[in-house]
N, C-alpha and C positions, 0 to 999 in steps of 0.2 A: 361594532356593528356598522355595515355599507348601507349606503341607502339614496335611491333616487333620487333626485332633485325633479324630475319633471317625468310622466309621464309616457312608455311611447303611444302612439299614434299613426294613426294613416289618415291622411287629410288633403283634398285634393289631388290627388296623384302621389304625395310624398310619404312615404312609409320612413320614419324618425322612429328609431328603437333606441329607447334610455339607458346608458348605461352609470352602474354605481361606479364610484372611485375605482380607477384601473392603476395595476402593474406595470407599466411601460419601461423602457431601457432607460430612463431620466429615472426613474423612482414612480411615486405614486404623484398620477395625476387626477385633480379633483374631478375634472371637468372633462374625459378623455375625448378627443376624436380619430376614429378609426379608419371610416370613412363619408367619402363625402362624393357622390356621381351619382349614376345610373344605373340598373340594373338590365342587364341584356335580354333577361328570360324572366320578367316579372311574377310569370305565374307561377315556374318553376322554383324561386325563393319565396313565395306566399305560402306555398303546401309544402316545401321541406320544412319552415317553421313551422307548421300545424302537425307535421309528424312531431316532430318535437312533444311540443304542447299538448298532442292527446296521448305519447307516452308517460312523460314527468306527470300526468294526470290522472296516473291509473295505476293501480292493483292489480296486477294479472293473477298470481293466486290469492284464491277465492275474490273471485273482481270485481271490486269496487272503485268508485272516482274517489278522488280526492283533490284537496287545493292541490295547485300544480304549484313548482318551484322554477327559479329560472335559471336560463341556460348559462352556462360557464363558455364565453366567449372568448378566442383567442386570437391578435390579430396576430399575422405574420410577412407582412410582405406583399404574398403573392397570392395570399388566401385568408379567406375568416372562415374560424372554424366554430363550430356551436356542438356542443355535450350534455345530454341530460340522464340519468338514471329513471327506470320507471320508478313510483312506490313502493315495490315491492322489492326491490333493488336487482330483480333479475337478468332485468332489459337495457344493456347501451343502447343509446344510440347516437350520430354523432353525424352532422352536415356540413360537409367539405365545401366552403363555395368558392370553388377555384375563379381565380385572376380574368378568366377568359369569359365568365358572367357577368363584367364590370366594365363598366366604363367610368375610370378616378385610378386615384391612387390610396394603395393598403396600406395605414402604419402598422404599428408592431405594439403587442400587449396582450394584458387577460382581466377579463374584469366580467360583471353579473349582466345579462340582458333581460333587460323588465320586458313581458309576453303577455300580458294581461289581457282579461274576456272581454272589453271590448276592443281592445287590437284583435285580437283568433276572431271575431266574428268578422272584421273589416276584412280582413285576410279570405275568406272565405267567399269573396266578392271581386276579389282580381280575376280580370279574364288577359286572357294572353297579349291580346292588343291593346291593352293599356299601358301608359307609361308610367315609369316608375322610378323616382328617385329614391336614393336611398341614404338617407343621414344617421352614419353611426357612431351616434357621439353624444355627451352630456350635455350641448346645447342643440339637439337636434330639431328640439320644439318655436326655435326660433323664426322658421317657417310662420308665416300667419295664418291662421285656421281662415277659411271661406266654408258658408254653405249657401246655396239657391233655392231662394224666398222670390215666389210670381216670377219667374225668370230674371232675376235681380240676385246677384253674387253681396250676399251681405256678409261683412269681418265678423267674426264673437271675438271675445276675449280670451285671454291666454289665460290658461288655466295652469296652476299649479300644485301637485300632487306628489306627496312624499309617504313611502310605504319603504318594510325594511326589506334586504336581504335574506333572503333564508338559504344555505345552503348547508347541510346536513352534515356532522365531522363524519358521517358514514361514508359522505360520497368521496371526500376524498380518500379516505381508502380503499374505497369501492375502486376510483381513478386507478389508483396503482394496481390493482388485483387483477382488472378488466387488462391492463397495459401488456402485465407479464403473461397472461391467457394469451391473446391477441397477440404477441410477438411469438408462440410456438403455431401459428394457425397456416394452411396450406390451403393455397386454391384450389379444389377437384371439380368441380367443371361448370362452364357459363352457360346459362341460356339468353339468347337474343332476340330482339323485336315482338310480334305476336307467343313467343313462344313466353319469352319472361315476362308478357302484361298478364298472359291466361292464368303463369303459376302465381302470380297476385290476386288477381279478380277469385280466385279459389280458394285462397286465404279464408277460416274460418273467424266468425269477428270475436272481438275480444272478451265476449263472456260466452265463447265457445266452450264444450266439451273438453277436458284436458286429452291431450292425445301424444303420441310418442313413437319413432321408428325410425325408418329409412329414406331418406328424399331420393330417388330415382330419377334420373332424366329419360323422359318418356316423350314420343312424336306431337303429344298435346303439352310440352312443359316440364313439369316434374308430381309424381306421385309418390305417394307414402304408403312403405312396404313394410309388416310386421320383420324383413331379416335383410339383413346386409346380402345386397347384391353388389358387381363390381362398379365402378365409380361413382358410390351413392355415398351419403353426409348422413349425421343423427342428427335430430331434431327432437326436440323434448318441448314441449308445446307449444306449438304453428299458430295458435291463436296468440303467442305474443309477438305475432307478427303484422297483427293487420291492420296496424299504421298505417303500413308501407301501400293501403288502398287509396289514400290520398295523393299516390304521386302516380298511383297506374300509369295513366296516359301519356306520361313524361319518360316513364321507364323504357331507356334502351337496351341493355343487358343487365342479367344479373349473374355475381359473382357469388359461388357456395363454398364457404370454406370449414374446414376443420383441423384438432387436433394429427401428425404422423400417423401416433398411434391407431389399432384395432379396437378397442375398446368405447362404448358409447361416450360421450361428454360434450363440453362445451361447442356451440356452433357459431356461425359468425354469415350474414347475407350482405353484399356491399351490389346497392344498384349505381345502375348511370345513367348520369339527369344530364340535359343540357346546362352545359358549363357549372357542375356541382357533382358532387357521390353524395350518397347518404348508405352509410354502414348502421347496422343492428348487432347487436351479439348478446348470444342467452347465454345466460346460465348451464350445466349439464342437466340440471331438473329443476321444474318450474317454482319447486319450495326455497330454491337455493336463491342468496344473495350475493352479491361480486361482492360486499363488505368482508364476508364470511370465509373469503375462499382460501385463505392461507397460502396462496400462491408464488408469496416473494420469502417464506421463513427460510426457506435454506441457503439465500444468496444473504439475508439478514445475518446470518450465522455467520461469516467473516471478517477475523477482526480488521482485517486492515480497510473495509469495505467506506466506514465510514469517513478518513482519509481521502481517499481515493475519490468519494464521491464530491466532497467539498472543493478538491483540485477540479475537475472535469466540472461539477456545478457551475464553477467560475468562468467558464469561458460559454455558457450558452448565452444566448441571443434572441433569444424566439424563432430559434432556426425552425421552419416548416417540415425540414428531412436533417434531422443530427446524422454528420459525419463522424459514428462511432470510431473507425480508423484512426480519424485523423488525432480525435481526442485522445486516444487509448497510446496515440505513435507523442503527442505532444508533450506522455508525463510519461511516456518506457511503463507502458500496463502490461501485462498480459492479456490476450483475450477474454479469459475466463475473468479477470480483476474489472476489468474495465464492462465487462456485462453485469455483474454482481455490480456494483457502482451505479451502473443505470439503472437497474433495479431500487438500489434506494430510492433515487431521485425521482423513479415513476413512486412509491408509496408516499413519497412527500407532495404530490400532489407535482412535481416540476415537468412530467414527462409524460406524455400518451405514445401512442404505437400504429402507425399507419400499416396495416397489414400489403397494403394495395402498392404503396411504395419499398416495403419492405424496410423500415424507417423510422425511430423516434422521432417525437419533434416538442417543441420546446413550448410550456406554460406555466406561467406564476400564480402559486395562489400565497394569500397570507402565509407565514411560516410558523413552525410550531416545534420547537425543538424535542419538546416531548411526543412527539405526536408518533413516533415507531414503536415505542415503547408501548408507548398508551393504545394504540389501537393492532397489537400483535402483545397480547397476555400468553402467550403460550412461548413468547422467545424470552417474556418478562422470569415464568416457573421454570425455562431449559438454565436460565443464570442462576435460578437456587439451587438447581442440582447438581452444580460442576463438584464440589466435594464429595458427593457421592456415587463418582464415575471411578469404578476400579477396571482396570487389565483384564481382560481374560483369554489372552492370547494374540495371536496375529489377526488384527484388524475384526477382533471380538472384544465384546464390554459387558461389564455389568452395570447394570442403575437402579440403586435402591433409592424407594421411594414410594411413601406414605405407609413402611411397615412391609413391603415386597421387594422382591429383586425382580428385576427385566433383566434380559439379554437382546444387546443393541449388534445385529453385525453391522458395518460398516467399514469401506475403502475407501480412504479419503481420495486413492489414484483415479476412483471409476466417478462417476455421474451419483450424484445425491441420491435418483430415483431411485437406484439400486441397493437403498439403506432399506434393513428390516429391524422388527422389534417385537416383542411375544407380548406387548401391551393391548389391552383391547380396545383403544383408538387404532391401533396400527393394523388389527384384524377388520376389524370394521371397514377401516378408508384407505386400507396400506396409504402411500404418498399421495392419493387425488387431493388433498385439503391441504397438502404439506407435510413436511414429515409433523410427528410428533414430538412431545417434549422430550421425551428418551433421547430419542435421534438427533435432539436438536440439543440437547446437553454436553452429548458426545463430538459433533460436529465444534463447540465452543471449545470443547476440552481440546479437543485436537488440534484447533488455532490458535491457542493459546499457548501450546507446550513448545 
C-alpha cells in the first residue's frame, strides 16, 4: 500500500498536489518531485482537475456519487498527464497538460495524485487572473500556509495528513482495454469556437435520461439522430459526458472520434484547452466497463508475444509518443509482433494511447506478474482446452468442451476479427468483447504447433 505523506492543498496562490511514492527512471522515489513553476492558464488546470474529480466520483449507470479515487499521474518530459476511470468503469478520461501550460521544468514518472474535497472545492475558486504556482511533488506542502485575519497575513501550522491509496486492480486492466480501443479510433470531424462550447452547454447532466444514436454536425454544433447519417459518430450515453461542462468556456475545438468500422460502439471526444487536451472515451453502452472489454485476448494469444514484450519493455523511458518503429526495427519484430507486444504492456498497466498523436506513451505502475492471467480468465479456460483442439480441415477445428463440440473456423493468414465459432458467446458478441475461449484455444494451438 502507497500512501501520502502530506496532503494536497491550494494556499495562497500555490496549488501543491501530493503525490504517493512514484515510479521514476532511478526506481522508486519516496518523496517524488515532478514539478515545480507556474501554471500559464491557472484556470484552465483548476477545472480540467475537477473534470477529473467529478468523473472518478461518479456512477453513470444508474447514477450515483461515490468516494472519488485518485488520478494516475504520469510525468514525462514535456507533459503531465492525469487518468481517471468513472465508478462505473465506463468513462476515461485523461488531461494532457502540455509543456506550453508551464513555466518549470517536467521530470519523468507515474505515481497516485491526492484530489481531495477540500482541494475540488479550492479549485472551484481560481479565476483566470490569478497566479498560480504549481508544486508537484511529495514535499509540495512545504510552502507555508498564510491566511488574512483584520487584514493581518497570519502563519498556521503545517499540517500533516496521511490517507491510503486506492487504486482498483480493475483499473488497471481497464488501462489496457481503454489503450487497445483507443488505438483502432479515427478522427470524423471537429467543431470549433461557439460551435463546440454550444455542443457542451447542451450536454445533458449526469443523472440525465440514458439516450443513444448519432452525433451529427449541425450549423448550431452537433445533434443526436435516431440513424447514421454521413460524417456522424455513435454515442451511447451523452450524459457521461457532462464533465466536459466545467471547462466550456476554455473549450476551443472539439475532436469526435470513432471506431473504422459501420457498426455502433466505442466513442472517444478530445477537446482543446489552452495549453492542455482533455480526452473522454465511453464505453459502446453505458452498462459496459473498459475492465470487461476483452479487447487485448487475441494479441494475448501469441506465444512468442510475452518475449517480445519484455525485450521492447526494456528500452521505455516514459516516452510521451513511443517510437513503435523504431522499437520493433531495434529487436527485427515484425509489425504485427511488435503491436501484439504493445499490447501486453498496455494490459500491464505500462502503456496508454494518445489517439491525437496517433501514439503510445509510456507509464509505470506496480508490476504483477500474474496479473494477465488473473485478470483475462477466458485466456486462462482457452489453455485448458488446447487438448481438446482436433483438425477438421483447412483452417476448420473442432473444440470439445463441457460435454459439446464447436466448430472454430479460423485463418491464422487473415485478421483475428474474421475467426467464427457456433458457441453462444460467439453468436451473442461474435469478436466485439474478443474472441471467445473456442477461438482463443485454437489461436494457442496454432502458435504453438
Amino acid at each position: 500500500m502507497r500512501a501520502f505523506a502530506y496532503p494536497s492543498a491550494f494556499i495562497a496562490g500555490n496549488l501543491a498536489l501530493a503525490l504517493a511514492p512514484a515510479l521514476t527512471p532511478a526506481g522508486i522515489a519516496p518523496r517524488p518531485e515532478f514539478f515545480r513553476g507556474f501554471a500559464v492558464y491557472p484556470q484552465t488546470l483548476a477545472r480540467g482537475l475537477l473534470v477529473l474529480a467529478d468523473i472518478t466520483a461518479t456512477r453513470y449507470f444508474n447514477y450515483t456519487p461515490v468516494a472519488q479515487r485518485d488520478p494516475v499521474l504520469s510525468a514525462q518530459g514535456d507533459r503531465l498527464r492525469a487518468e481517471v476511470f468513472s465508478a462505473c468503469n465506463g468513462v476515461y478520461a485523461r488531461l494532457d497538460l502540455l509543456g506550453t501550460g508551464f513555466d518549470g521544468q517536467i521530470a519523468f514518472g507515474t505515481t497516485n495524485v491526492d484530489i481531495g474535497l477540500q482541494l475540488r472545492t479550492a479549485l472551484t475558486q481560481i479565476k483566470q487572473q490569478d497566479k498560480l504556482r504549481l508544486d508537484v511533488g511529495g514535499d509540495g506542502l512545504t510552502v507555508s500556509p498564510f491566511t488574512k485575519v483584520d487584514e493581518t497575513m497570519i502563519r498556521l501550522e503545517e499540517q500533516v495528513h496521511e490517507r491510503p491509496v486506492q487504486m482498483p486492480d480493475r483499473w488497471v486492466r481497464a488501462l489496457g482495454n481503454a489503450a487497445e480501443i483507443q488505438h483502432g479510433m479515427e478522427p470524423v470531424f471537429t467543431l470549433k469556437g461557439a460551435q463546440a462550447q454550444a455542443f457542451v452547454a447542451s450536454l445533458p447532466p449526469a443523472t440525465g435520461k440514458h439516450q443513444s444514436g448519432w452525433l451529427t454536425p449541425s450549423p448550431t454544433g452537433a445533434k443526436l439522430l435516431p440513424r447514421r447519417t454521413p460524417g456522424a459518430v455513435y454515442v451511447s450515453g451523452p450524459h457521461r459526458l457532462s464533465a466536459l461542462k466545467r471547462v466550456m468556456t476554455q473549450v476551443s475545438a472539439l475532436t469526435f472520434y470513432m471506431p473504422p468500422d459501420t457498426e455502433p460502439g466505442p466513442f472517444m471526444i478530445e477537446a482543446e484547452l489552452p495549453g492542455a487536451r482533455l480526452t473522454l472515451s465511453l464505453t459502446a453502452a453505458a452498462w459496459q466497463g473498459y475492465s470487461g472489454e476483452g479487447a487485448l485476448l487475441a494479441s494475448l494469444a501469441r506465444p512468442e508475444v510475452l518475449e517480445d514484450a519484455e525485450a521492447i519493455g526494456s528500452m521505455l523511458r516514459f516516452d510521451a509518443a513511443v517510437d513503435a518503429a523504431r522499437l520493433a526495427g531495434r529487436w527485427s519484430m515484425s509489425k504485427d509482433r511488435s503491436q501484439a507486444a504493445l499490447a501486453l504492456l498496455a494490459v500491464s498497466g505500462k502503456l496508454g494511447f494518445d489517439a491525437h498523436e496517433n501514439a503510445w506513451f509510456h507509464r509505470e505502475l506496480p508490476d504483477d506478474p500474474d496479473r494477465v492471467l488473473k485478470d483475462n480468465p477466458r485466456l486462462v479456460a482457452a489453455g485448458k482446452l488446447l487438448d481438446a483442439v482436433t483438425s477438421a480441415g483447412e483452417n476448420q477445428w473442432i473444440v470439445h468442451s463441457n460435454g459439446a463440440d464447436y466448430a472454430v473456423s479460423y485463418d491464422p493468414a487473415q485478421d483475428a476479427q474474421t475467426a467464427k465459432c457456433t458457441c453462444t458467446w460467439y453468436l451473442n458478441h461474435q469478436n466485439r468483447h474478443g474472441p471467445c475461449k473456442h477461438i482463443l484455444a485454437v489461436q494457442l494451438r496454432e502458435g504453438k504447433s
